[in-house]
N, C-alpha and C positions, 0 to 999 in steps of 0.2 A: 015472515022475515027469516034468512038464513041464522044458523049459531051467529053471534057478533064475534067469537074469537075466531070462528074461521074465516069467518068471512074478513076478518083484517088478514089474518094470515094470505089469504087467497091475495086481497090488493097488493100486500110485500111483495110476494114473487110475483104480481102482474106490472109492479112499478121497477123494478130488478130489471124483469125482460126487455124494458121500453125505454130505458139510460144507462147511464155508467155510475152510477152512484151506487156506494158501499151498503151491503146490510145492514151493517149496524144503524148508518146514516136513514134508510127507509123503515126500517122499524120504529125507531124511534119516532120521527116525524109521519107515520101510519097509524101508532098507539096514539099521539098526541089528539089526531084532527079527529081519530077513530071514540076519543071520550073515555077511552077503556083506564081507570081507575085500580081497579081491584089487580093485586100482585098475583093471582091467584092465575086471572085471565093473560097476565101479561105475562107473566113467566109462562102459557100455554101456548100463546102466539107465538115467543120467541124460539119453544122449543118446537111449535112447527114448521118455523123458518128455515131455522138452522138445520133441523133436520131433514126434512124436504129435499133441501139444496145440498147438505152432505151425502147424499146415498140417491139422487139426480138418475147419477148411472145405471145404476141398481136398479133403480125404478121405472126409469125406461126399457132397459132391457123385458124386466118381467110383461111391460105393458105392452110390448113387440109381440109377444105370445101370446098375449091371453086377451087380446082385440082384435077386433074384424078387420082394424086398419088399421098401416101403421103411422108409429104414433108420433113420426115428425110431421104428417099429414093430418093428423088431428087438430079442429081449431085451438091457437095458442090459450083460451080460457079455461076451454073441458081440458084439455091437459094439465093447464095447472093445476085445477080439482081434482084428475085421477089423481096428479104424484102426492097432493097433500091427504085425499084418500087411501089411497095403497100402503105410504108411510104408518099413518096410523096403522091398520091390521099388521104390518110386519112387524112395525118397531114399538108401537106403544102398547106394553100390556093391559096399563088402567082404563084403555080407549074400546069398551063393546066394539068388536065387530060390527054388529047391527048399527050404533051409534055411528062411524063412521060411513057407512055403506048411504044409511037417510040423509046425516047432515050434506055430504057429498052432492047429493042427488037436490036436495034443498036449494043448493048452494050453486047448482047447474040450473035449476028451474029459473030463479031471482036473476043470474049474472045474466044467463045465456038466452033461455026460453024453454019452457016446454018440451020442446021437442027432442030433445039431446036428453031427459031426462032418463030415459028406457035405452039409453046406448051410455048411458056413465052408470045405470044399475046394474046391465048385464058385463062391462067390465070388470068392475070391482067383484061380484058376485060369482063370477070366474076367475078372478085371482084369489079368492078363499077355494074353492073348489079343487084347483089346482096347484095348490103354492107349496103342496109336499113335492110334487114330482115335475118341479120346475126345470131347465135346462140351462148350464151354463154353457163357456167356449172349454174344449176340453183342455186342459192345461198343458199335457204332454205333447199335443198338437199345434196347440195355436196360446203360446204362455202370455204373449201380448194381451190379447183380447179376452183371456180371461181373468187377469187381474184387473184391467180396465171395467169388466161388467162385473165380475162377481165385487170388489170392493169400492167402485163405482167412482174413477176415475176417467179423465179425457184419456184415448191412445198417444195423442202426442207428448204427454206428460209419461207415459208409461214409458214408451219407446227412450227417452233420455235418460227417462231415469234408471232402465235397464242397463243402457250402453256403460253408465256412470258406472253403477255398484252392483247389476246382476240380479237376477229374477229375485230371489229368496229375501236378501237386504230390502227392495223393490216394494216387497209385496208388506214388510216389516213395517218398513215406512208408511204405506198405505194404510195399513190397519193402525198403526199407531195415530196417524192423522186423522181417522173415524172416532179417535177418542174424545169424550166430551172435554174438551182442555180446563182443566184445575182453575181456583180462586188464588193467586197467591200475591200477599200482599210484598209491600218492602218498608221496614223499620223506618221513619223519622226520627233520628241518633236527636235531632234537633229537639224535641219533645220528650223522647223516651229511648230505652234498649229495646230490645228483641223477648228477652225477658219478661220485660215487663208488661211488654203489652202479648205477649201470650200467656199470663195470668189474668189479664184482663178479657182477652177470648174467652178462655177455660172458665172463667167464673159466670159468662154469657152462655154457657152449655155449649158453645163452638167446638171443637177439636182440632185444634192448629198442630200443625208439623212443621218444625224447621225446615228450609229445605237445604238439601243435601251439599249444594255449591256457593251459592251465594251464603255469606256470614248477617244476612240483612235479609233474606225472606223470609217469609210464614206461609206456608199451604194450609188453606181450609179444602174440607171433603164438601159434603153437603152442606151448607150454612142457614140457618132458622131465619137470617135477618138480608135483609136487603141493606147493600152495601153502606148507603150513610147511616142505615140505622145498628152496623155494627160499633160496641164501642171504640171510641179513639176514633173517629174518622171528625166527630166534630170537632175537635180539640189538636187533628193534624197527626195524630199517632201514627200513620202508616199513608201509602201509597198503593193503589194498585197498578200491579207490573210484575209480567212475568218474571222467572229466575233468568235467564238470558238476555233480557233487558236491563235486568240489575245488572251485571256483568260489564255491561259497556261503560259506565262510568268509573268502573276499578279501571280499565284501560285507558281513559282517556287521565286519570288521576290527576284531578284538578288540585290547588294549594290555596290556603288562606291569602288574601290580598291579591289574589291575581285579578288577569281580565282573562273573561271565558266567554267566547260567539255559541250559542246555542244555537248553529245553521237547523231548520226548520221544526223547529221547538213542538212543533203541535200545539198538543192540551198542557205540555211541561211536564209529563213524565221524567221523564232525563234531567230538564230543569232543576226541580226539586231535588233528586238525587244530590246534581252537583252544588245547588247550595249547600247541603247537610256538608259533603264532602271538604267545600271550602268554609264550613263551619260559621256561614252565614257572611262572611268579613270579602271585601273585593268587590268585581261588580260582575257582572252575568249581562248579556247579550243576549237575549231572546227575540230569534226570527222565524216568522212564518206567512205565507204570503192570504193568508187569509186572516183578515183583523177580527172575526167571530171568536177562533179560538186562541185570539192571543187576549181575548176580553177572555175567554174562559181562564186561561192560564194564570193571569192573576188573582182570581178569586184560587186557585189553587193556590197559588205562593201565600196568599192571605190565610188561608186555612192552615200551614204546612206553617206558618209563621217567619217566613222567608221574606227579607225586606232590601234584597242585592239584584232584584231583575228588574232591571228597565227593558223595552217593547219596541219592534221597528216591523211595520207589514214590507214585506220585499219579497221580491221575485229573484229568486238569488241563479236561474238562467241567465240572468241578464247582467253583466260586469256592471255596467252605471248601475244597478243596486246594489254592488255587493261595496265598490270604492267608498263610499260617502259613511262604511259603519266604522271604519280608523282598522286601528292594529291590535292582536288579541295576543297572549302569551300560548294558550290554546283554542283551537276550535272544533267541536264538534259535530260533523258532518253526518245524522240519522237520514239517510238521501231516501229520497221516493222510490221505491220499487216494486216490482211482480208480488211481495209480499209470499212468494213460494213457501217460504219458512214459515208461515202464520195458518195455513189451510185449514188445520182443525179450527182458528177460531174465524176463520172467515173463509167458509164453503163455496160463497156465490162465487168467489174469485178463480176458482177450477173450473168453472163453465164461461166465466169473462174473458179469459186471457186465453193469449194464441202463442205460437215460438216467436212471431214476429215481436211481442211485448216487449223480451227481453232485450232485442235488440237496441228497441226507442228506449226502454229504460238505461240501458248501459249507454248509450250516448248523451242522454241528459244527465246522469251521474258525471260521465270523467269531465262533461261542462261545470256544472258543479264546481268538480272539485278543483278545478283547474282554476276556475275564476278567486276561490275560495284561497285558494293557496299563497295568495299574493297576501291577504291579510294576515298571515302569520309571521309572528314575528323570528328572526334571527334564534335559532335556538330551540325555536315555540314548538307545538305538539298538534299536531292534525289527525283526527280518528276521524276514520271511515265506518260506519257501520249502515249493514243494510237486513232485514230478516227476512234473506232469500240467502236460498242453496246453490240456487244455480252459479256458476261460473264462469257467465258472461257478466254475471251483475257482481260479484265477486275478484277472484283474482286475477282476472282479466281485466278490471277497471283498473287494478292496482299496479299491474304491472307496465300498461299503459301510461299510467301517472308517472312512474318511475323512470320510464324510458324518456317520456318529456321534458321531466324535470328532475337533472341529476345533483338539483341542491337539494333534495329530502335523500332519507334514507328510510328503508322499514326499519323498526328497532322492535325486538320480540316483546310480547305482551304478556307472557306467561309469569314472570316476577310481579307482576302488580294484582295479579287476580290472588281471592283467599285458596289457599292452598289445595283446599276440594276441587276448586276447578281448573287446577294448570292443566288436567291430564286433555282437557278441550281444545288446547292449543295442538297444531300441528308444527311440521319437522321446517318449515317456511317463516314460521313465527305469525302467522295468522290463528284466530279463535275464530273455528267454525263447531259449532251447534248442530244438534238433527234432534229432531221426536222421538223416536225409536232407539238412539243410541243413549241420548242422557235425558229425557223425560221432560225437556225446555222445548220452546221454539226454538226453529230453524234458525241461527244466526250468524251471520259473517262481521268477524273485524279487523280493521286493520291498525296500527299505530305508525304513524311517517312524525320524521324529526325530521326537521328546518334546519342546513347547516347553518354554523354563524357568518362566514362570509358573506359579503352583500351579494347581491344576484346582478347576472353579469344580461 
């Protein structure tokens, strides 16, 4: 029998190639059916998921080289055990060479047969041999192609993103997106400060960091504990969510007693925020058109000790869902998208997506938000947020909006953010985010105010 942790690794990226469904979603339900128990193993699975599918490009390239064939013509299985082979020898120090080179080979014998066994030895076996005097695209010649392989990106992501900010920013980005993305929590003000539950870290041997914009995060580095079994997570102390997710809800600045539409809630990340924000008092609107995780979301609210969300499964495409939830003081719109802004923590999504993505995404946003907009009340507050860069799914949707509908106005967001982070606001009145510039995910937002005139 193959290693059992790679051998689940291998199913993730063979279940990846064959739907649309998210990593984190196949892992998870991989580890499950896979039995695998031990944090040890699972935290090794994960890590050769994500890495795998982080550095894809990378890996490919090298295996163009140093294979007798190439390697989109390679069967889809020995492939995936080259790249989860090749990975280990480049990227995991604690991983023997030799370890990887057998399990591999193991791992080809069991999936595939025999016979491919002696053509996945003598590849891996030639990429140690030769992995000092590898060949990239040469940069001054061909800039494109060679940040696309050397930091192992699609070309079509390159190409825009060149056009956008230029080779050097480009390449910034790229490397910053290969970083393993931080743990950082966000305060529950509802249970506790910020303070106090990074003395509660510290006393757990963690090393928590404020972090630098949001007045309500905590960065851990390497953490000892698996997330519920950090302290405070039983008791609702904190939340996990990036610093730029925290961020959206200083924009949308919900008030005590109001009514707030959570438009596609998730798990309640956001959620939770804006209870703490409305200080528990009002009522909360949580939608998402999948009722799995709006069962999840209330065992959140329950933890987080949150007693203001009531729940509506809706398909908020469709106007007949969106009419029948009434009228909100504000609402927040976290819309479905390309997710460009999240790459470091979700890799597969660089090999999923195409230019056409952004298009369909940017049509179902300004649906969205068009249908959405009717529920705001006279006055009321509509935030846009999406954690994508791009600006078709960005300021293009907004300005769209605005052209439609000249009873909203943008109203600047930079007064409601903690003071650390106004400088993310641009000269438009939009907060947009990047990796490499401020150390957050990729994020865009917007804030529109509802004239009080009735609409005509």
């Amino acid at each position: 029998m193959p290693d059992s942790a790679r051998h689940t690794a291998f199913l993730v990226l063979r279940h990846l190639s064959s739907n649309r469904h998210t990593l984190d979603t196949v892992l998870d339900k991989t580890i499950t059916a896979a039995k695998i128990t031990s944090r040890r193993d699972r935290h090794f699975i994960s890590a050769l998921a994500h890495g795998t599918l982080r550095w894809q490009g990378r890996l490919d390239w090298i295996l163009d080289q140093v294979s007798s064939r190439p390697v989109q013509k390679i069967n889809p299985d020995v492939r995936h055990i080259l790249r989860l082979g090749l990975f280990q020898i480049l990227f995991m120090d604690r991983v023997p060479v030799s370890a990887a080179v057998n399990t591999s080979v193991d791992l080809a014998r069991t999936r595939v047969g025999p016979k491919v066994t002696g053509f996945v030895n003598a590849v891996l076996r030639n990429a140690i041999r030769h992995q000092d005097t590898l060949s990239f695209p040469d940069p001054s010649r061909e800039p494109i192609a060679s940040i696309a392989a050397e930091l192992s990106f699609p070309v079509w992501m390159i190409k825009r993103w060149v056009a956008q900010m230029g080779y050097e920013e480009t390449a910034a980005m790229c490397r910053a997106t290969n970083e393993i993305a931080p743990l950082t929590l966000r305060t529950n003000l509802l249970q506790n400060n910020r303070q106090e539950l990074m003395a509660r870290l510290q006393a757990a041997k963690e090393n928590p960091v404020p972090t630098p914009c949001s007045s309500l995060g905590i960065r851990l580095g390497r953490t000892h504990h698996s997330i519920p079994e950090l302290p405070g997570f039983g008791d609702g102390a904190f939340q996990v969510q990036d610093e730029a997710a925290q961020l959206v809800t200083f924009i949308l600045d919900p008030q005590p007693g109001e009514k707030i539409l959570d438009a596609c809630a998730g798990l309640g990340g956001k959620t939770g925020h804006i209870a703490q924000k409305m200080k528990n008092t009002g009522k909360i609107t949580a939608v998402d058109f999948q009722s799995e995780k709006l069962t999840r979301l209330h065992r959140e609210m329950r933890r987080l000790g949150v007693t203001i969300v009531s729940s509506r499964t809706a398909d908020l495409n469709k106007p007949s869902a969106v009419s029948p939830l009434g009228s909100f003081d504000r609402i927040l719109l976290d819309a479905p998208c390309s997710g460009m802004g999240v790459l470091r923590r979700h890799p597969d999504a660089k090999w999923r997506h195409t230019a056409r993505t952004l298009s369909k995404m940017a049509e179902r946003q300004r649906r969205m938000l068009r249908y959405l907009s009717r529920s705001v009340e006279p006055g009321g507050i509509l935030v846009y947020a999406v954690c994508s860069t791009e600006p078709e799914e960005n300021k293009d949707v907004i300005d769209h909006f605005l052209h439609h509908h000249p009873n909203f106005k943008l109203t600047p967001a930079s007064s409601l953010l903690p003071k650390a982070a106004r400088h993310i606001t641009d000269s438009d009145g939009f907060f947009r985010s990047f990796v490499h510039r401020h150390g957050m995910d990729g994020f865009f937002i917007a804030r529109l105010q509802k004239s009080h005139a009735a609409e005509s």
